[in-house]
N, CA, C and O of each residue as an XYZ file, in Angstrom:
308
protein
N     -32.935     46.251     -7.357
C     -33.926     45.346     -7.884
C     -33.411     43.909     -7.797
O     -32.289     43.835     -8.297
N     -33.826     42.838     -7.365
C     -33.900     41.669     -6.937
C     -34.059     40.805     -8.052
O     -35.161     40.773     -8.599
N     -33.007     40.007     -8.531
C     -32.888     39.215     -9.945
C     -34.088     37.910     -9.550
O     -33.868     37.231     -8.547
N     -35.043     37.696    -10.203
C     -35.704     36.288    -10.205
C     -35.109     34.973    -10.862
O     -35.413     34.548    -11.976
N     -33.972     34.257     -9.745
C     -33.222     33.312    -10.411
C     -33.798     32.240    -10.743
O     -33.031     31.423    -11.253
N     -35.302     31.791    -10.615
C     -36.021     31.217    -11.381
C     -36.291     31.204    -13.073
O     -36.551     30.309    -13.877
N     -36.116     32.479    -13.161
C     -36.316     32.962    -14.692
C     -34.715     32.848    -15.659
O     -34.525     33.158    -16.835
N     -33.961     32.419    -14.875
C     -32.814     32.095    -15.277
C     -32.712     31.061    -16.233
O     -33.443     30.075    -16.138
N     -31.861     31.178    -17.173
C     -31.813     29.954    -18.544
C     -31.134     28.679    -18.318
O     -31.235     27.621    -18.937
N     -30.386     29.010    -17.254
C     -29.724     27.791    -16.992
C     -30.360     27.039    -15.557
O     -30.006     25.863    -15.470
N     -31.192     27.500    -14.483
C     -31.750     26.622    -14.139
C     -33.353     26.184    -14.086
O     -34.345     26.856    -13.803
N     -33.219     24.872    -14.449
C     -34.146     24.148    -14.338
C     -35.216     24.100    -13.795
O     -35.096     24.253    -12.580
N     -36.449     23.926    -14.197
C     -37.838     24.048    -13.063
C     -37.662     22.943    -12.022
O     -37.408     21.754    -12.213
N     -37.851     23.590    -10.903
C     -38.065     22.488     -9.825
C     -39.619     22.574     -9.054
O     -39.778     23.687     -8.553
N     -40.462     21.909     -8.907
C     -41.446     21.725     -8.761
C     -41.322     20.634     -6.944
O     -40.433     19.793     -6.818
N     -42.208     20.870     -5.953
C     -42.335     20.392     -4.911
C     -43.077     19.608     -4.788
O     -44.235     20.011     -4.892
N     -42.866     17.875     -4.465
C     -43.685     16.901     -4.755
C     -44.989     17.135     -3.693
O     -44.814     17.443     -2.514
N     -46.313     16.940     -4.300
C     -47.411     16.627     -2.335
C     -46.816     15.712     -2.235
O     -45.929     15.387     -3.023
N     -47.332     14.762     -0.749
C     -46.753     13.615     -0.270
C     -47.527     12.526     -1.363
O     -47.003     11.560     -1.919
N     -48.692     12.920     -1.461
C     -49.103     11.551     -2.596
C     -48.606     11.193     -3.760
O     -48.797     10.054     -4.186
N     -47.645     12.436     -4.690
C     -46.908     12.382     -5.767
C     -45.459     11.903     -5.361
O     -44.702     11.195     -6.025
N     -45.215     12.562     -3.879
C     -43.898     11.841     -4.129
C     -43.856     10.199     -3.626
O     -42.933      9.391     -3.718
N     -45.156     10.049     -3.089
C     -44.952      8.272     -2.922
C     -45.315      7.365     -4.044
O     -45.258      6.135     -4.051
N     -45.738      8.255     -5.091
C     -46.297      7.407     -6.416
C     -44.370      7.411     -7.021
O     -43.892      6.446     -7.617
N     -43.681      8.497     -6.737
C     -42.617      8.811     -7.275
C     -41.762      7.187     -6.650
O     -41.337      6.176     -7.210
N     -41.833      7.661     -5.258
C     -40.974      6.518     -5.264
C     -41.020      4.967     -5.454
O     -39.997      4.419     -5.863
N     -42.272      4.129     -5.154
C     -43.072      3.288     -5.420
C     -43.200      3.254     -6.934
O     -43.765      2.290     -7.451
N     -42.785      4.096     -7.572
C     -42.078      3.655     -9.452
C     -41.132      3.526     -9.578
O     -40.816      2.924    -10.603
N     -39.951      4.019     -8.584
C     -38.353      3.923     -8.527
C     -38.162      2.522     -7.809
O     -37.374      1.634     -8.137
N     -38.716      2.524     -7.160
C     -39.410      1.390     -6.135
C     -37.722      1.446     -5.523
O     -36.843      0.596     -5.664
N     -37.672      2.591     -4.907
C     -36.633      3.207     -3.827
C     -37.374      3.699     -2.200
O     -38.580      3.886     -2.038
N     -36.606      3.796     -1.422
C     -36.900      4.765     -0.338
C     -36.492      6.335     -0.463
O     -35.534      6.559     -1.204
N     -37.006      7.269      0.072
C     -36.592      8.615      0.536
C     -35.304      8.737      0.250
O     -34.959      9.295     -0.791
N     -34.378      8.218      1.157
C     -33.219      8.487      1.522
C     -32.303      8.341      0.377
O     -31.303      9.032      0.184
N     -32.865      7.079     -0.595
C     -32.070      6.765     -1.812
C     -32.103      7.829     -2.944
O     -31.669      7.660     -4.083
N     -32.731      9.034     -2.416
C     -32.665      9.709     -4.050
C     -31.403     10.726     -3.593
O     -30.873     10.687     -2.482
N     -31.069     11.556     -4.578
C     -29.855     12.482     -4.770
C     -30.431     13.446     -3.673
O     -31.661     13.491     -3.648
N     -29.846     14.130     -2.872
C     -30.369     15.309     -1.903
C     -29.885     16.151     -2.798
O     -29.191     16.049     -3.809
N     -30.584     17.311     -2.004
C     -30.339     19.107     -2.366
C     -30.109     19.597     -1.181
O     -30.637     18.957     -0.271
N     -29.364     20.720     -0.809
C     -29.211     21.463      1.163
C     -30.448     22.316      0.822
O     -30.605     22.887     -0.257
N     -31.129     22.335      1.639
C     -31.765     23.645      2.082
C     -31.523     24.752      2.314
O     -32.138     25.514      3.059
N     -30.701     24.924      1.763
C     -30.434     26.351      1.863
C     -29.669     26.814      0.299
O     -29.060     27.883      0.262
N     -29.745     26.030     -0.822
C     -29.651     25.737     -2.221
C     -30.599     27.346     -2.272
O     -31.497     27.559     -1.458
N     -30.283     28.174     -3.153
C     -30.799     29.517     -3.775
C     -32.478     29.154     -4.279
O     -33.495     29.800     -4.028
N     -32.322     27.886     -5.070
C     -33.428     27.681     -5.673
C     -34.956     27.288     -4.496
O     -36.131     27.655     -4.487
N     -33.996     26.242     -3.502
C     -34.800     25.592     -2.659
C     -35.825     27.090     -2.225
O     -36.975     27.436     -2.497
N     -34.852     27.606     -1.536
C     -35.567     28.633     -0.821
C     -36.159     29.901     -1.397
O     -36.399     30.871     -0.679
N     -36.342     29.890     -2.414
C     -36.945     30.736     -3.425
C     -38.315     30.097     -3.571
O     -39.278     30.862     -3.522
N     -38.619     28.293     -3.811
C     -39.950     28.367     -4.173
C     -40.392     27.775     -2.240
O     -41.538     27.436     -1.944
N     -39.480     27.779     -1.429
C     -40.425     27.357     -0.315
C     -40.239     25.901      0.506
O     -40.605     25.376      1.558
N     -39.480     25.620     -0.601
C     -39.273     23.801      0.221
C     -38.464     23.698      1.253
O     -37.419     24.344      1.321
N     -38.884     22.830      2.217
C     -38.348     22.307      3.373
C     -38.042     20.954      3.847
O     -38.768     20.047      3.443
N     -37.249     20.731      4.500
C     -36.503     19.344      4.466
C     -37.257     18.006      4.232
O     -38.417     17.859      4.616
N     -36.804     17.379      3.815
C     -37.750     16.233      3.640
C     -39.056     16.142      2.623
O     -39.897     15.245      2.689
N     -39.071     17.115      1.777
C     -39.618     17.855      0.819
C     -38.785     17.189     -0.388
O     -37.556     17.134     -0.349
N     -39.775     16.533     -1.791
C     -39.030     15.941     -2.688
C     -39.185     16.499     -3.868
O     -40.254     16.359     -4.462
N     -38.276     17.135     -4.344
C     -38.453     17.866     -5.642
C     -38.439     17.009     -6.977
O     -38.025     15.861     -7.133
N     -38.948     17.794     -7.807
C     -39.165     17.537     -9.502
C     -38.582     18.280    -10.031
O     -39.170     19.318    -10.335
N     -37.261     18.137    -10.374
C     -36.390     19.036    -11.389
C     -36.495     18.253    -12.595
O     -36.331     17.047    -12.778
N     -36.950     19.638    -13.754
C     -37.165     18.830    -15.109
C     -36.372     20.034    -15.576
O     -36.366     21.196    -15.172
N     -35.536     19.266    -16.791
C     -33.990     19.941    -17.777
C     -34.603     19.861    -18.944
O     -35.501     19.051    -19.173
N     -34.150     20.721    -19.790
C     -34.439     20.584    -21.172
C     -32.534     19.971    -21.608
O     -31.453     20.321    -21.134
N     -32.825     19.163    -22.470
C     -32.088     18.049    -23.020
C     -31.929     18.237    -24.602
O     -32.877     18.506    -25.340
N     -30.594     18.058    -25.031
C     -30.645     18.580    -26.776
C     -30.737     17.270    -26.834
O     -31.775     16.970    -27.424
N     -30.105     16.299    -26.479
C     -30.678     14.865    -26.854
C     -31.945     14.106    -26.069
O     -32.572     13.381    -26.842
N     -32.299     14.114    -25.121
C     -33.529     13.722    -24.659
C     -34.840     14.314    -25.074
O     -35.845     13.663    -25.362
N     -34.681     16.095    -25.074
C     -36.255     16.297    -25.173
C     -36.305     17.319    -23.978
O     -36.235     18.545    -23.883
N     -36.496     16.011    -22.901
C     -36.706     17.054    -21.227
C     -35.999     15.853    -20.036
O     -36.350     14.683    -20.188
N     -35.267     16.102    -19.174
C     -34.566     14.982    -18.297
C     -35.409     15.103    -16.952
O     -35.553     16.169    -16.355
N     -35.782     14.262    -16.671
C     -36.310     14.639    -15.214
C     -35.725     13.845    -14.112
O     -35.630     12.618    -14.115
N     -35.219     14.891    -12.871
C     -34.987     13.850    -11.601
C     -36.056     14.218    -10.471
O     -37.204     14.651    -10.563
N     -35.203     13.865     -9.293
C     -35.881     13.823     -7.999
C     -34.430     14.208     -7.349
O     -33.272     13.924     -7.653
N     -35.100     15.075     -6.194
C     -33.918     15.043     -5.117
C     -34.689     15.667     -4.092
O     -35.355     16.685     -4.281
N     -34.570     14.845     -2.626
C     -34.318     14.982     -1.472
C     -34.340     16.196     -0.809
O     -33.457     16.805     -1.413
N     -34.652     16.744     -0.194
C     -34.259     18.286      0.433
C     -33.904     17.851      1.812
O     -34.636     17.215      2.571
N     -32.424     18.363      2.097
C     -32.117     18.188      3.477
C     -31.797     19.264      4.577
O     -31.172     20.168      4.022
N     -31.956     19.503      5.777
C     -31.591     20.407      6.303
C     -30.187     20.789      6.186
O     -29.770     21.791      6.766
């Protein structure tokens, strides 16, 4: 039986930006692409929900002092 490492406690939801969310994303960072943190493609998580290079994720953390942390990262081949 095949563990769903999504459902895992320690990682984080990552969510796959459309292109219109991730240009609102960056145009608030008021960064380029290239400037955010990457992930490899071939990351357990990446390829579990589907993303492919150049693909900008939404990883949101639950935080004992924040609440919820949210980044962005890059997907690279």
């Amino acid at each position: 039986m095949k563990k769903d490492i999504l459902k895992h406690k320690l990682v984080p939801d990552h969510t796959i930006l459309s292109k219109t969310e991730a240009n609102k994303v960056l145009k608030q960072l008021n960064i380029h692409q290239e400037q955010l943190p990457k992930i490899k493609s071939d990351d357990p998580v990446v390829k579990e929900i589907g993303a492919k290079p150049d693909d900008i994720l939404k990883i949101t953390r639950k935080s004992h002092t924040a609440g919820k942390f949210v980044t962005y990262r890059l997907v690279l081949d």
